[in-house]
Residue, then its C-alpha position, 0 to 999 in steps of 0.5 A: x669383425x674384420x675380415x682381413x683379420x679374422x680366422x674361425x675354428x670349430x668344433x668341441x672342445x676336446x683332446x680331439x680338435x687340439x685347441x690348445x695347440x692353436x692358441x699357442x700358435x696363434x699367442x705367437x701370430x699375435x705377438x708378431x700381428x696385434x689386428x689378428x683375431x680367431x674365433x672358436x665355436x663349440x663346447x667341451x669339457x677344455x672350455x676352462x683350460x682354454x680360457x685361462x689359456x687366454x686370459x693368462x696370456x693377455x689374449x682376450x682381445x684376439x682370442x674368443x671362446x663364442x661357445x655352440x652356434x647353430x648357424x656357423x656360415x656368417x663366421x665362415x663367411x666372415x672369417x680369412x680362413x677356417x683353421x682345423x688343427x685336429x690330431x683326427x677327424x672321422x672324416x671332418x665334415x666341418x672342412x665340407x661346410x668351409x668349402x661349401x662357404x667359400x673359405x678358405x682352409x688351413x688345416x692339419x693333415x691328421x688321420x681320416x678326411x683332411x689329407x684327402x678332402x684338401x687333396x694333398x694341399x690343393x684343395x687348401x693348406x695342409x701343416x704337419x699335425x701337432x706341429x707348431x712350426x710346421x704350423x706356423x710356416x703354413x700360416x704365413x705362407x697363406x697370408x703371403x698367398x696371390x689371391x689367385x693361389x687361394x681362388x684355385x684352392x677355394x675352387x678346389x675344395x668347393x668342388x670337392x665338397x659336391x661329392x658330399x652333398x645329399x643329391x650325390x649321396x642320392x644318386x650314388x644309392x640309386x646306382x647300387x640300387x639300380x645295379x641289383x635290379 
């Protein structure tokens, strides 16, 4: 795996997560970059459209289906981005994980958590959802993004993923406990 090269996405393989959507865009980013690879972790009943997806196009030496992974933090950490091309999310937790792990985000801004998670982009980078363009656009403007530019978004989001952490969950209910008292 190499880093400069690498991108992740989770999550089932569903209508949900729109996984078809993100191989089309990546078979176009690999026709243009032959050394970008992307990683997708889950299970689901698209497993075997995405694969012939994959094998059809010739894409096996890019694209990997690696299936459920307990411990998704060493693909975080691995990975240039994580990439969440969902149609929606309720509310996206996968984002919260990615933002904890330090990297970077590219994700679509459909209903119920990525719009407000990533803070309208500054958090990370938002592409209209289902749109491939859009996407495409998106991605290339992160590649060509200073690493200043995805230090403060990864700053960002790092900080927004504590609002979700158990010790705030804690100290949000003791402060509606603490109310009634």
């Amino acid at each position: 795996k190499h880093r400069n090269n690498m991108y992740v996405s989770i999550g089932r393989l569903t209508k949900q997560k729109n996984f078809l959507f993100l191989l089309k865009c990546f078979k176009t980013i690999i026709e243009k970059n032959s050394k970008i690879s992307l990683y997708i972790l889950g299970e689901g009943e698209e497993f075997v459209k995405l694969k012939q997806f994959i094998t059809i196009n010739k894409l096996e030496k890019n694209i990997f289906l690696e299936g459920y992974r307990k411990n998704i933090y060493n693909y975080l950490i691995d990975s240039k981005a994580f990439i969440l091309s969902s149609l929606w999310e309720d509310p996206g937790f996968v984002l919260i994980e990615a933002a904890y792990s330090n990297t970077p985000i590219i994700s679509s801004d459909c209903n119920n958590g990525p719009k407000e998670i990533l803070n309208n982009g500054k958090n990370g980078f938002l592409f209209n959802s289902n749109n491939k363009k859009n996407f495409l656009e998106v991605f290339e403007n992160f590649q060509l993004s200073s690493e200043k530019e995805i230090y403060e978004k990864k700053i960002n989001a790092k900080k927004m993923s504590r609002k979700f952490s158990l010790f705030n969950h804690y100290l949000q209910i003791n402060k509606i406990l603490n109310y009634y008292e």
